[in-house]
Structures are given as structure tokens and as C-alpha cells.
ROBABA-612870 format. One record per residue: residue in three letters; x, y, z of N, C-alpha, C, O, CB in turn. Coordinates in nm, 4 decimals, padded with zeros to 6 digits, always signed. Glycine has a CB too. Layout:
<nulums>
code=ala n_x=X n_y=Y n_z=Z ca_x=X ca_y=Y ca_z=Z c_x=X c_y=Y c_z=Z o_x=X o_y=Y o_z=Z cb_x=X cb_y=Y cb_z=Z .
...
</nulums>
This chain:
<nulums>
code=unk n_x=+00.0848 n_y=-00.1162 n_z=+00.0000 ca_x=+00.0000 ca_y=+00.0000 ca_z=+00.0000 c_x=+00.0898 c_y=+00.1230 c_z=+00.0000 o_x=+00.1941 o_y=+00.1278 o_z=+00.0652 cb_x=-00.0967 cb_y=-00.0005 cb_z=+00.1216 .
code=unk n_x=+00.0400 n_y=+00.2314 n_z=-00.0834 ca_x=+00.1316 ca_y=+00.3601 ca_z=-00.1128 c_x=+00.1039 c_y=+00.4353 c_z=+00.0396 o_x=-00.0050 o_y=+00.4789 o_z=+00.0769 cb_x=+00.0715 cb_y=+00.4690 cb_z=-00.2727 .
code=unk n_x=+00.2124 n_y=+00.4377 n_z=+00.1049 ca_x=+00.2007 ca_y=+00.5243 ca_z=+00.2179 c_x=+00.0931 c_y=+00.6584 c_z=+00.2250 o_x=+00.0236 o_y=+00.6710 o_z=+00.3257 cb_x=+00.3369 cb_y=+00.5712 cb_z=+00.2333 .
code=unk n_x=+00.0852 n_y=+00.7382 n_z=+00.1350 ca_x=+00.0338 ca_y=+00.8520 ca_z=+00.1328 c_x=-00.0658 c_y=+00.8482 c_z=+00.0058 o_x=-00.1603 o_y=+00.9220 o_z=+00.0334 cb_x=+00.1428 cb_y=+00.9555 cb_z=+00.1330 .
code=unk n_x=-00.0824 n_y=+00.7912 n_z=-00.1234 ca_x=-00.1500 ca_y=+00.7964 ca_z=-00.1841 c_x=-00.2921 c_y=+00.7022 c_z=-00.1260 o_x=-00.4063 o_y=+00.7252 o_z=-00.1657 cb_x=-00.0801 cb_y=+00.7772 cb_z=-00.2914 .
code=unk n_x=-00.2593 n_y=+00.6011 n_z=-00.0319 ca_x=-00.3140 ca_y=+00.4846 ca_z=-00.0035 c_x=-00.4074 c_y=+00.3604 c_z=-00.1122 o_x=-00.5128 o_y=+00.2982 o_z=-00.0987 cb_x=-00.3889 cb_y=+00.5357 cb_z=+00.0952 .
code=unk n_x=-00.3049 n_y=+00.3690 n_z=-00.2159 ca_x=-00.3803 ca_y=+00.2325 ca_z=-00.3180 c_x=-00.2898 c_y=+00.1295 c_z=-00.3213 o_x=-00.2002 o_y=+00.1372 o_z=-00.2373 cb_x=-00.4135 cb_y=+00.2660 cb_z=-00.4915 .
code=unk n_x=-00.2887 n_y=+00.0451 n_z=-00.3875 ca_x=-00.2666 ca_y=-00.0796 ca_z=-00.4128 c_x=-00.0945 c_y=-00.0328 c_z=-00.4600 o_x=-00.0793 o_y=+00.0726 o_z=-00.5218 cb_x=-00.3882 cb_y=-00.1565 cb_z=-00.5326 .
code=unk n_x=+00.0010 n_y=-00.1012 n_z=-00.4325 ca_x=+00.1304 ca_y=-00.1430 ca_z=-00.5043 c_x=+00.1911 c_y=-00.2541 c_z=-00.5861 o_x=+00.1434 o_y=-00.3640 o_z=-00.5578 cb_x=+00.1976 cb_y=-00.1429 cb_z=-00.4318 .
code=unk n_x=+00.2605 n_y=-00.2549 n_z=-00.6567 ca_x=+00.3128 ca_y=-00.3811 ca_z=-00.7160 c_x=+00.3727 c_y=-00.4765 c_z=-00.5089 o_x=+00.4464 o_y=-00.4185 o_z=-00.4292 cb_x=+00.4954 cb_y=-00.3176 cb_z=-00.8768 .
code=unk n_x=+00.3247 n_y=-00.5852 n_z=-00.4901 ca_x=+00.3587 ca_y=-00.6660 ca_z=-00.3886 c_x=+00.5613 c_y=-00.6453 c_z=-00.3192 o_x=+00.6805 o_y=-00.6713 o_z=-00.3353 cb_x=+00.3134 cb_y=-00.8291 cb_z=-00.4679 .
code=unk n_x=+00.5191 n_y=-00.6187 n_z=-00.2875 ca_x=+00.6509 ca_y=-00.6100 ca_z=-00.1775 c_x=+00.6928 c_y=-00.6763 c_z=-00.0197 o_x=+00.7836 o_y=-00.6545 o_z=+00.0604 cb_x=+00.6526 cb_y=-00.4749 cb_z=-00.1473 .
code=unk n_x=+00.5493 n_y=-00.7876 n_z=-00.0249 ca_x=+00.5349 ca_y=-00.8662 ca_z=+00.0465 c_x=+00.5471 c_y=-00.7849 c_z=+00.1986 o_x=+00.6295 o_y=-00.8073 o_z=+00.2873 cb_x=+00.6236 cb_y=-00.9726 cb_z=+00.0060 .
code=unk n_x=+00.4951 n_y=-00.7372 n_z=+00.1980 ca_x=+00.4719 ca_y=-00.6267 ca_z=+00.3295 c_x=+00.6043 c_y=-00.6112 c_z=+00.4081 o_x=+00.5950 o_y=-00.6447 o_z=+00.5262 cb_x=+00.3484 cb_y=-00.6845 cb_z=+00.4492 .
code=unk n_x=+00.7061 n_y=-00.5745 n_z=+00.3740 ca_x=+00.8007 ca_y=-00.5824 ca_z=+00.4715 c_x=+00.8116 c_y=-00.4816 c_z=+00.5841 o_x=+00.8911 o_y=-00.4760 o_z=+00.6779 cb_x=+00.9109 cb_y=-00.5854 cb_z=+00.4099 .
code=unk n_x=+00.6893 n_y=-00.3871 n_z=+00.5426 ca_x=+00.7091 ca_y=-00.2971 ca_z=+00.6970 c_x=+00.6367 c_y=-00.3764 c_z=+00.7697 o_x=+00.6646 o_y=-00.3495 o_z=+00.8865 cb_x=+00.6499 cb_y=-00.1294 cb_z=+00.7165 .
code=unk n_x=+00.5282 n_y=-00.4925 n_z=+00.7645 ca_x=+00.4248 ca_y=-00.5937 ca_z=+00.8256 c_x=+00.5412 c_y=-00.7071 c_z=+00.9102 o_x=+00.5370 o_y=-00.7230 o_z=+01.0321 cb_x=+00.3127 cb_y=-00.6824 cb_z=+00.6775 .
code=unk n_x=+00.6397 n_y=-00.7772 n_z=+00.8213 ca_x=+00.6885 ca_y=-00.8705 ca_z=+00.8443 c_x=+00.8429 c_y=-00.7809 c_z=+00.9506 o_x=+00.8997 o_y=-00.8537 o_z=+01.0319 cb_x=+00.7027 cb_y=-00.9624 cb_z=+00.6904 .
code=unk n_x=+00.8815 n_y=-00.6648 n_z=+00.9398 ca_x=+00.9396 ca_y=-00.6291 ca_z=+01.0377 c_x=+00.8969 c_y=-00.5825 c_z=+01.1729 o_x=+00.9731 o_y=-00.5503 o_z=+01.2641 cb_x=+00.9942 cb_y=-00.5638 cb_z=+00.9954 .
code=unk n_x=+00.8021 n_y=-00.5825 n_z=+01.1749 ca_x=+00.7024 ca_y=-00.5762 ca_z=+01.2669 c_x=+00.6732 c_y=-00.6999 c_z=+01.3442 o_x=+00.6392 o_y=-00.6763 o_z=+01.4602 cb_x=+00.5923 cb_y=-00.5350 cb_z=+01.2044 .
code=unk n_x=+00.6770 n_y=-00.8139 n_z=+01.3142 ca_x=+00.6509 ca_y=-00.9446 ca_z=+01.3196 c_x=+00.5221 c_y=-00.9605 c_z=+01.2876 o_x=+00.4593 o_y=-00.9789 o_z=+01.3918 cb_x=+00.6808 cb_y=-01.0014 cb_z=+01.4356 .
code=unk n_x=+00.4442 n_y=-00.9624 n_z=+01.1826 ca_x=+00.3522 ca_y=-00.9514 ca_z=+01.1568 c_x=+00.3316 c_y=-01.0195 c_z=+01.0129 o_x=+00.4067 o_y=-00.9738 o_z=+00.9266 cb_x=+00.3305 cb_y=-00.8343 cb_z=+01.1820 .
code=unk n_x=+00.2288 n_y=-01.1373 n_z=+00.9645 ca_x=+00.2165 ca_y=-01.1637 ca_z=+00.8866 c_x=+00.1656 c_y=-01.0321 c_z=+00.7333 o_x=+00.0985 o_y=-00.9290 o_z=+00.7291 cb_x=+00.1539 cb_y=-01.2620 cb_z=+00.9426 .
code=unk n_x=+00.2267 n_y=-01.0962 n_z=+00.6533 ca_x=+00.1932 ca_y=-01.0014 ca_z=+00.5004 c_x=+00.0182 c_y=-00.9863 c_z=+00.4827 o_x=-00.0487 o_y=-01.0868 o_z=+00.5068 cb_x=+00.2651 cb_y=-01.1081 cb_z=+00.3293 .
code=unk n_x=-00.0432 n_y=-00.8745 n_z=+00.4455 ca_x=-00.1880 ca_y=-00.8316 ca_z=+00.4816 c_x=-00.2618 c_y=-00.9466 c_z=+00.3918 o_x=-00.3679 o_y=-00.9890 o_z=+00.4376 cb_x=-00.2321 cb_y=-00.6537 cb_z=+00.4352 .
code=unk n_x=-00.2069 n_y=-01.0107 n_z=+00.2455 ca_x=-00.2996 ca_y=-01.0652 ca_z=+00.1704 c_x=-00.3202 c_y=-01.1799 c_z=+00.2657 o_x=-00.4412 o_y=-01.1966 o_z=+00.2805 cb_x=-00.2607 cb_y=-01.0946 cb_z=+00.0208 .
code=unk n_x=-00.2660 n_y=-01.2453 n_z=+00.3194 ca_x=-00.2456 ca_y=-01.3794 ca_z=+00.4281 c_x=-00.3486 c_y=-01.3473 c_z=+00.5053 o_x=-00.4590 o_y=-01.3868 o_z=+00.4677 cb_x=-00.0976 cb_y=-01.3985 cb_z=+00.5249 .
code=unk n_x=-00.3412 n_y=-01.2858 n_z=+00.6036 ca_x=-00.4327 ca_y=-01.2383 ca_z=+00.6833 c_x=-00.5686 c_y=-01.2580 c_z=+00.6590 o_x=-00.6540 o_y=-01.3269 o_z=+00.7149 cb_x=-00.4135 cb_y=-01.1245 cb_z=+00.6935 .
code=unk n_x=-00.5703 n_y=-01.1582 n_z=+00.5327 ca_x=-00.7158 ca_y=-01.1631 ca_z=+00.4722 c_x=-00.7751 c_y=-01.2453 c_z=+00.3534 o_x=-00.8537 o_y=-01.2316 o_z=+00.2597 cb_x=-00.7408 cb_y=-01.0417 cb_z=+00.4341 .
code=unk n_x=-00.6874 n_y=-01.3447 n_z=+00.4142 ca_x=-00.7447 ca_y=-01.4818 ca_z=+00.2453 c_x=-00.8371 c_y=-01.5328 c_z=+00.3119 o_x=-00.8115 o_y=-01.5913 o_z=+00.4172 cb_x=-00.6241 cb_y=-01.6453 cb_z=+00.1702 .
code=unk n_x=-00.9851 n_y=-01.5194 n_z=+00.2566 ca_x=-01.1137 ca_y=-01.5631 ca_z=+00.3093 c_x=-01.0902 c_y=-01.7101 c_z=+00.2901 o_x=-01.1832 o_y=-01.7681 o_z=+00.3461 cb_x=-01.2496 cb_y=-01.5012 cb_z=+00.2336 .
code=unk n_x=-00.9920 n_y=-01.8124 n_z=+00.2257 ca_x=-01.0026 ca_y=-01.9062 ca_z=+00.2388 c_x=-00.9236 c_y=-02.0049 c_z=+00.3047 o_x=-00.9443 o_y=-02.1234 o_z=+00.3305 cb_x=-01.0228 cb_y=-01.9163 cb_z=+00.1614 .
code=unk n_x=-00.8049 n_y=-01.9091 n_z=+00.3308 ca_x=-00.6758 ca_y=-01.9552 ca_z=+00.4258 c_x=-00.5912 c_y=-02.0273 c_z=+00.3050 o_x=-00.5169 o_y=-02.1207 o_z=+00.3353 cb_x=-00.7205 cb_y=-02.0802 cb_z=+00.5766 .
code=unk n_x=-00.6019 n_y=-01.9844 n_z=+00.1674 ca_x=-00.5032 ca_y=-02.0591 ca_z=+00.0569 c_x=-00.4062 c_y=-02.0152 c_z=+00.1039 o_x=-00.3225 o_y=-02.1030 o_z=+00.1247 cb_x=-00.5073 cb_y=-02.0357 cb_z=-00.0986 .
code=unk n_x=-00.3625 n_y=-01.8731 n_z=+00.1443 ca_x=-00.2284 ca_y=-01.8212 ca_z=+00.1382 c_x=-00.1452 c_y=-01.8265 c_z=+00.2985 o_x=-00.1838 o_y=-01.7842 o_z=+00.4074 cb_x=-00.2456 cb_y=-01.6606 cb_z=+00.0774 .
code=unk n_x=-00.0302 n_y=-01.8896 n_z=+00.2638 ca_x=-00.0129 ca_y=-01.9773 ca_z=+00.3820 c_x=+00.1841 c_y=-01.8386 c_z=+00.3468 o_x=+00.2444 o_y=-01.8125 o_z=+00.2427 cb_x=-00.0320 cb_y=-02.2413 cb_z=+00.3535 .
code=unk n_x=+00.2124 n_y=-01.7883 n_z=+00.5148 ca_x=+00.3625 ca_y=-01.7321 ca_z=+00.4865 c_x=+00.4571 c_y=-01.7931 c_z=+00.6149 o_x=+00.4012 o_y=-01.8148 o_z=+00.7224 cb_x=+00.3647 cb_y=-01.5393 cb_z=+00.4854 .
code=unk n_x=+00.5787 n_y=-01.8154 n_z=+00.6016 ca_x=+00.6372 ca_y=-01.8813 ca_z=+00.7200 c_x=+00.7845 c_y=-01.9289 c_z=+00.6594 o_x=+00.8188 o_y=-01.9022 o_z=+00.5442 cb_x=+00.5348 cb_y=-02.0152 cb_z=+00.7797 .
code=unk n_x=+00.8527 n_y=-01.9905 n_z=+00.7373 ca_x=+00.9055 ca_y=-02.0515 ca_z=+00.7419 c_x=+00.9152 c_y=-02.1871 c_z=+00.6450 o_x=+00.8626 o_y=-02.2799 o_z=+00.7064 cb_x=+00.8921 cb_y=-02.0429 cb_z=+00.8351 .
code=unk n_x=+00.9688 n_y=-02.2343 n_z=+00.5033 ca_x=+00.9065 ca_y=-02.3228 ca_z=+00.3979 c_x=+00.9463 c_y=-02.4249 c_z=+00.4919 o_x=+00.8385 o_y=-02.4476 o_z=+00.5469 cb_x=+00.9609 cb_y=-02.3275 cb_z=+00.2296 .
code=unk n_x=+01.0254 n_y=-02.4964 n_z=+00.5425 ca_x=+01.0543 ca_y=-02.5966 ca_z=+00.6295 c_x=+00.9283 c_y=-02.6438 c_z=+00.7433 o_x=+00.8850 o_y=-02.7556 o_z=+00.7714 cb_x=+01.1815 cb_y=-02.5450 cb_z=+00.6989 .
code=unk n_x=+00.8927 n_y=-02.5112 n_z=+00.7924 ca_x=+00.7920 ca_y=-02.5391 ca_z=+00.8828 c_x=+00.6905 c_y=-02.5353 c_z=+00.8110 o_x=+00.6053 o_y=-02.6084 o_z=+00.8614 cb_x=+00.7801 cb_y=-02.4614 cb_z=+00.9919 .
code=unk n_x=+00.6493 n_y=-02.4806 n_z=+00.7050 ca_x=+00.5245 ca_y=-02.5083 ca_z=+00.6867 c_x=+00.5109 c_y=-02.6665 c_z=+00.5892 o_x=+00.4113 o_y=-02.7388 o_z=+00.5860 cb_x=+00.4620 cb_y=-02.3688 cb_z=+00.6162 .
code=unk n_x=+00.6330 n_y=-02.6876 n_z=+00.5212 ca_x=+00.5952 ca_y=-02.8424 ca_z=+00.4839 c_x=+00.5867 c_y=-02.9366 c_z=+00.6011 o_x=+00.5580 o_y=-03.0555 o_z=+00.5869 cb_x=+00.7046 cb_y=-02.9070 cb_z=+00.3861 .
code=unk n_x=+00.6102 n_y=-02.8855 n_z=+00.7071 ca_x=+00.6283 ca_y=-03.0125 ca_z=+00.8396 c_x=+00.4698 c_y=-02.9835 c_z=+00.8295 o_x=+00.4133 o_y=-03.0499 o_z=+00.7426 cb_x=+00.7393 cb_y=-02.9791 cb_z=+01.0347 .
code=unk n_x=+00.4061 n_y=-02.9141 n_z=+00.8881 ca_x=+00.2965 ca_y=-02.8776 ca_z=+00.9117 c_x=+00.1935 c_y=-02.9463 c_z=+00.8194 o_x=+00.1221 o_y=-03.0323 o_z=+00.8710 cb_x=+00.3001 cb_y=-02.7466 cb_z=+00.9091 .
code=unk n_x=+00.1784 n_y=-02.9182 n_z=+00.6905 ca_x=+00.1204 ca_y=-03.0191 ca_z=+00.5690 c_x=+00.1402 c_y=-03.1647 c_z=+00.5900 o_x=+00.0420 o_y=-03.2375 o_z=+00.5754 cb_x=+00.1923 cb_y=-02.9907 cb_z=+00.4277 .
code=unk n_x=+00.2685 n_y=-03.2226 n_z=+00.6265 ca_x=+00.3363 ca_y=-03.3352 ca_z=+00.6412 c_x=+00.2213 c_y=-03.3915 c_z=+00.7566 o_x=+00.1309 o_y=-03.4693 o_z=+00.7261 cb_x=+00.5080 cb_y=-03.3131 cb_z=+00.6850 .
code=unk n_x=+00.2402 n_y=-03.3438 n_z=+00.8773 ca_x=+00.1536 ca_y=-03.3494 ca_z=+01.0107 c_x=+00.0125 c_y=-03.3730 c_z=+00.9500 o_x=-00.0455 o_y=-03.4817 o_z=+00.9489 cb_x=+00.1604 cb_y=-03.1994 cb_z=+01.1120 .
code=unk n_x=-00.0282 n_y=-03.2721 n_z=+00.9067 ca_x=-00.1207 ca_y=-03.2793 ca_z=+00.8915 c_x=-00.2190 c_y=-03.3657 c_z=+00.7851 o_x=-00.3412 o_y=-03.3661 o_z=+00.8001 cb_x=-00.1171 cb_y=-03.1881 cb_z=+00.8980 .
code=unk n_x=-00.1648 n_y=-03.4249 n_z=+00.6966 ca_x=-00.1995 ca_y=-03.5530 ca_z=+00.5653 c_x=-00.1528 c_y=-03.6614 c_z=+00.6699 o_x=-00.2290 o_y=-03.7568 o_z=+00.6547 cb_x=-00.0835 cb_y=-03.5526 cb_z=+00.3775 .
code=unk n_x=-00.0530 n_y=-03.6917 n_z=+00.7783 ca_x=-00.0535 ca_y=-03.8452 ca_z=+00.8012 c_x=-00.1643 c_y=-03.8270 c_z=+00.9416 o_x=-00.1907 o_y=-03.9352 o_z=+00.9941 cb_x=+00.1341 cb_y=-03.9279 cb_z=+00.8373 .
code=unk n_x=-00.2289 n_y=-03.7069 n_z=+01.0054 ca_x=-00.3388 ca_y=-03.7296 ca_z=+01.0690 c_x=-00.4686 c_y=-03.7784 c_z=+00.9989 o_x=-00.5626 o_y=-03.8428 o_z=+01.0455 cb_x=-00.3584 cb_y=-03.6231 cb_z=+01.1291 .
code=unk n_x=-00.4505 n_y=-03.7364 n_z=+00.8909 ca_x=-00.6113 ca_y=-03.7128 ca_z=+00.8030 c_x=-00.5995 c_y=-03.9622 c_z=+00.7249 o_x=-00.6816 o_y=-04.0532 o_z=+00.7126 cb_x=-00.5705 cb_y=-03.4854 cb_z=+00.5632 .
code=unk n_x=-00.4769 n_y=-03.9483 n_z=+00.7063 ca_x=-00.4214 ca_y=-04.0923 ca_z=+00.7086 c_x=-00.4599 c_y=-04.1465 c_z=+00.8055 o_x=-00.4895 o_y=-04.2610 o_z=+00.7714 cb_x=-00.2884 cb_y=-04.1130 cb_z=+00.7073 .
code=unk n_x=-00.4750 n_y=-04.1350 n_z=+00.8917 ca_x=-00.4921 ca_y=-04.2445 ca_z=+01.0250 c_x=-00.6072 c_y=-04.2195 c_z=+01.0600 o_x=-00.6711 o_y=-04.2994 o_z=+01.1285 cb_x=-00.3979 cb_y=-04.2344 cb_z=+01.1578 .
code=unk n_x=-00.6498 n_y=-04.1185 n_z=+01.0248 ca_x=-00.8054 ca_y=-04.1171 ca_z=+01.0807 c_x=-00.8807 c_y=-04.1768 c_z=+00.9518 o_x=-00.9978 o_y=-04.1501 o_z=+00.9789 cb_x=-00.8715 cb_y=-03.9426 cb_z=+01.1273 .
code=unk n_x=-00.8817 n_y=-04.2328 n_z=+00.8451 ca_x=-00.9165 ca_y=-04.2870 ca_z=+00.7578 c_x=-00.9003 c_y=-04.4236 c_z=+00.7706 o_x=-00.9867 o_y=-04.5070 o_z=+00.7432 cb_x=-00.8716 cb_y=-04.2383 cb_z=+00.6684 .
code=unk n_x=-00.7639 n_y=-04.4514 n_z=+00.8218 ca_x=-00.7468 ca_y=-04.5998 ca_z=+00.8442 c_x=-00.8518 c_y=-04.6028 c_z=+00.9658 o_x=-00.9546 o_y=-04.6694 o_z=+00.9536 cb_x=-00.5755 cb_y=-04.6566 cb_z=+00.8823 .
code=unk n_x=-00.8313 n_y=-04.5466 n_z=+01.0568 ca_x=-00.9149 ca_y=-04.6082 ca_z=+01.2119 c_x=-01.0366 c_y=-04.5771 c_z=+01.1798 o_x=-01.1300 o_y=-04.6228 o_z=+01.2457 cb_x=-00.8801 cb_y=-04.5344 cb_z=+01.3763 .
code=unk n_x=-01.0545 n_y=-04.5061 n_z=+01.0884 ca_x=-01.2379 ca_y=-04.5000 ca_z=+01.0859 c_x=-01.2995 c_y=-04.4204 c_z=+01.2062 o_x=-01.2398 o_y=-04.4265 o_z=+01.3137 cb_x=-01.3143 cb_y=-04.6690 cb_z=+01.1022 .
code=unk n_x=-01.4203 n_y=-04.3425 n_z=+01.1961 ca_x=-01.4676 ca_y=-04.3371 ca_z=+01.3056 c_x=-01.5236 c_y=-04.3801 c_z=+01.4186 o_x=-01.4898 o_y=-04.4975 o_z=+01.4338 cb_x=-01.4951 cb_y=-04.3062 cb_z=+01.2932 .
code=unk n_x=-01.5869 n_y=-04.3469 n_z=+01.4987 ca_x=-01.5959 ca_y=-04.4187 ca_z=+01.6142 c_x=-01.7784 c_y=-04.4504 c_z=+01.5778 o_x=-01.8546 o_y=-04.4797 o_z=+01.6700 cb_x=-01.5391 cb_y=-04.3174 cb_z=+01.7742 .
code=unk n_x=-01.8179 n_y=-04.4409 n_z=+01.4604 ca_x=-01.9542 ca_y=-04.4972 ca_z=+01.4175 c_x=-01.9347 c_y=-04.6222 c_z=+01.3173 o_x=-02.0141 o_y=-04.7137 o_z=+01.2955 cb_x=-02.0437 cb_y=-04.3770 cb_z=+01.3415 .
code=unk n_x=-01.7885 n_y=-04.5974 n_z=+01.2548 ca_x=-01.7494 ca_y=-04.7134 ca_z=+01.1676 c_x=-01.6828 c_y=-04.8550 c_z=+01.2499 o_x=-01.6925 o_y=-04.9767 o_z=+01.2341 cb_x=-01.6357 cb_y=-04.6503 cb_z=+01.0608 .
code=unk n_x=-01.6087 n_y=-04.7607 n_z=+01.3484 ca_x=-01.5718 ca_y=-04.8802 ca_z=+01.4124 c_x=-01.6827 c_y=-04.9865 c_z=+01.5131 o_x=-01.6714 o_y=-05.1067 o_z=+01.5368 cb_x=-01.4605 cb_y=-04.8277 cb_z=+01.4944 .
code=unk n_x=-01.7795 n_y=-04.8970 n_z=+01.5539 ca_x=-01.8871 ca_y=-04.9642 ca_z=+01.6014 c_x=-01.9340 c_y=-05.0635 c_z=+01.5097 o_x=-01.9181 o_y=-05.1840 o_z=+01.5294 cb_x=-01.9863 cb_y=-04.8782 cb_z=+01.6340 .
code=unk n_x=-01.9868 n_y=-05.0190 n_z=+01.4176 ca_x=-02.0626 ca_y=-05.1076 ca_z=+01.3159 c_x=-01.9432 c_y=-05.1934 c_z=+01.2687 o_x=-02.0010 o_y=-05.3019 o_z=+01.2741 cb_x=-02.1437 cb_y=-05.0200 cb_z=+01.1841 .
code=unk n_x=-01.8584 n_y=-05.2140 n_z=+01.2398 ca_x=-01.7256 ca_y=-05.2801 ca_z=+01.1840 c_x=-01.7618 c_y=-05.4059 c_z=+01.3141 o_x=-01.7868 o_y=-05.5246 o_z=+01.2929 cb_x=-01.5397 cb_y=-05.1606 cb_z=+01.1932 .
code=unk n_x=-01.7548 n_y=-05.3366 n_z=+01.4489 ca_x=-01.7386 ca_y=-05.4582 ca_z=+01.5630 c_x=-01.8957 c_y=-05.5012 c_z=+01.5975 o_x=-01.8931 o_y=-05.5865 o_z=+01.6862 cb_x=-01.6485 cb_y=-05.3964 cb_z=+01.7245 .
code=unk n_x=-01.9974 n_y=-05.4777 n_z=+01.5665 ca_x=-02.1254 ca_y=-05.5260 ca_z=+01.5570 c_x=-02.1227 c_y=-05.6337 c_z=+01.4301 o_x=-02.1770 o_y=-05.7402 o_z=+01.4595 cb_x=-02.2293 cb_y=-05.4003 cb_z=+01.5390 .
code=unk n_x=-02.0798 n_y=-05.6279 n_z=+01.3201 ca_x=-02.0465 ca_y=-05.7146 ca_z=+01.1979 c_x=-01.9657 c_y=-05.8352 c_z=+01.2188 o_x=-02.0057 o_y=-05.9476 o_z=+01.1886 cb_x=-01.9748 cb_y=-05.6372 cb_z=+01.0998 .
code=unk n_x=-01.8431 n_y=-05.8083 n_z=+01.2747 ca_x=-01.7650 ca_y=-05.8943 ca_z=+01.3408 c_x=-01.8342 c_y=-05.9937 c_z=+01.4371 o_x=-01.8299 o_y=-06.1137 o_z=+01.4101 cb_x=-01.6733 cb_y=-05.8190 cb_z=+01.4062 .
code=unk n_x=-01.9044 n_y=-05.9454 n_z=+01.5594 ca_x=-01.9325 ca_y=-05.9978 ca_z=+01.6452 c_x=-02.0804 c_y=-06.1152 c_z=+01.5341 o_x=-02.0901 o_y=-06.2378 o_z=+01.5387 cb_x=-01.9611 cb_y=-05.8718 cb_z=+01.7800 .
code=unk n_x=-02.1517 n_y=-06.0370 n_z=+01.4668 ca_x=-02.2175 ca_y=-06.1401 ca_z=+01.3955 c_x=-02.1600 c_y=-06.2235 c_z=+01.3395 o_x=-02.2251 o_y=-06.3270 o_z=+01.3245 cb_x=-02.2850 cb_y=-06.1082 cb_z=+01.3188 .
code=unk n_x=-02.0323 n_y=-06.2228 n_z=+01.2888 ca_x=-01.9779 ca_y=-06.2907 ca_z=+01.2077 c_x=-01.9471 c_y=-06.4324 c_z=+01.3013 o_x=-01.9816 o_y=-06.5502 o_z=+01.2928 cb_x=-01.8596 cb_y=-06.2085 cb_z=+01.1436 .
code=unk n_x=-01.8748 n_y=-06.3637 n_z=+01.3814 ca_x=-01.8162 ca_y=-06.4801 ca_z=+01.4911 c_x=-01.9368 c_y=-06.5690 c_z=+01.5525 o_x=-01.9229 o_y=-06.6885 o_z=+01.5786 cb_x=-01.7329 cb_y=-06.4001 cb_z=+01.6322 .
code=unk n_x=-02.0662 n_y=-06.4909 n_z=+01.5741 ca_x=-02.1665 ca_y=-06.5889 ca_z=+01.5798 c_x=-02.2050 c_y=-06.6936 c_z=+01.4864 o_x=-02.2233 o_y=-06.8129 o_z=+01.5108 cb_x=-02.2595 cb_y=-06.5321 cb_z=+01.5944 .
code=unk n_x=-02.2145 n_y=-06.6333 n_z=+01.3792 ca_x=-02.2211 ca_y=-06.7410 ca_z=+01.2640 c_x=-02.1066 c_y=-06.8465 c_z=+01.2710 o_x=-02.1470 o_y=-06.9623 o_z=+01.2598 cb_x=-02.2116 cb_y=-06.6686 cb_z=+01.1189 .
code=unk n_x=-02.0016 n_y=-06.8342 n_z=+01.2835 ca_x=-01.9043 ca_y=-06.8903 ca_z=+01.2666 c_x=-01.7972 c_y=-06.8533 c_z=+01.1355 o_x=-01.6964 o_y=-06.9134 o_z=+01.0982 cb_x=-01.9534 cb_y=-07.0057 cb_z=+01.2719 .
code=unk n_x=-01.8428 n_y=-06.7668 n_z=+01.0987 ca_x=-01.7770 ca_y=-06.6995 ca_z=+00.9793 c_x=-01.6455 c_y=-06.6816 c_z=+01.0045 o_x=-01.5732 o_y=-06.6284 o_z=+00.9203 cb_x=-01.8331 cb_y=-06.5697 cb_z=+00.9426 .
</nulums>
């Protein structure tokens, strides 16, 4: 943003924001959270973290799948299946 004119600039990634400690304004205000700023190391850990949670909670199923999974079972074992 032009200090004194106050419009739009070619991106300069806010560095009076980020000396500040302060994330860059488009980040902030991404209504969808696409725009992600940091550290690239930390934020691939973070992605990383976050796909082998979404992994395991797929494998374990929920706690309505796993019910019905062990209601099925338990029929099964009655049958003798």
C-alpha cells in the first residue's frame, strides 16, 4: 500500500508488516486460508503433520465405523464366519 496515496502497489510482500513481526496483509485476509507465509521448512512439516493425521483417521475410521465394523464382526463370529 502507497504510504500517502493509499492504493494498491506492485507486492513487496509487506516488509514494513513482516518487520514488525507480523504476517503479510494478503495472508491475513485470504477468506479461504489458501495463502499460507512462514518458514518453507515449517510449513511443509505442518502439511506433512497434517496428511498423516487425516491418514490415520481414515485408516481407524470413526468411532460410528468402528462400532458397526465390531457389531459385523461380532455377527460374524456368531455365525461362525
Amino acid at each position: 500500500m502507497h504510504p500517502t496515496l493509499r492504493i494498491a502497489v506492485k507486492c513487496d510482500r509487506c516488509v514494513e508488516r513482516q518487520a514488525a513481526g507480523e504476517e503479510p496483509a494478503c495472508v491475513g485476509a485470504c477468506p479461504t486460508h489458501a495463502l499460507e507465509f512462514g518458514d518453507e521448512d515449517d510449513l511443509a512439516k505442518e502439511k506433512r503433520l497434517s496428511a498423516a493425521a487425516r491418514v490415520a483417521h481414515a485408516v481407524s475410521g470413526s468411532a460410528e465405523k468402528q462400532t458397526a465394523n465390531s457389531s459385523l464382526d461380532t455377527l460374524r463370529s456368531l455365525r461362525g464366519l
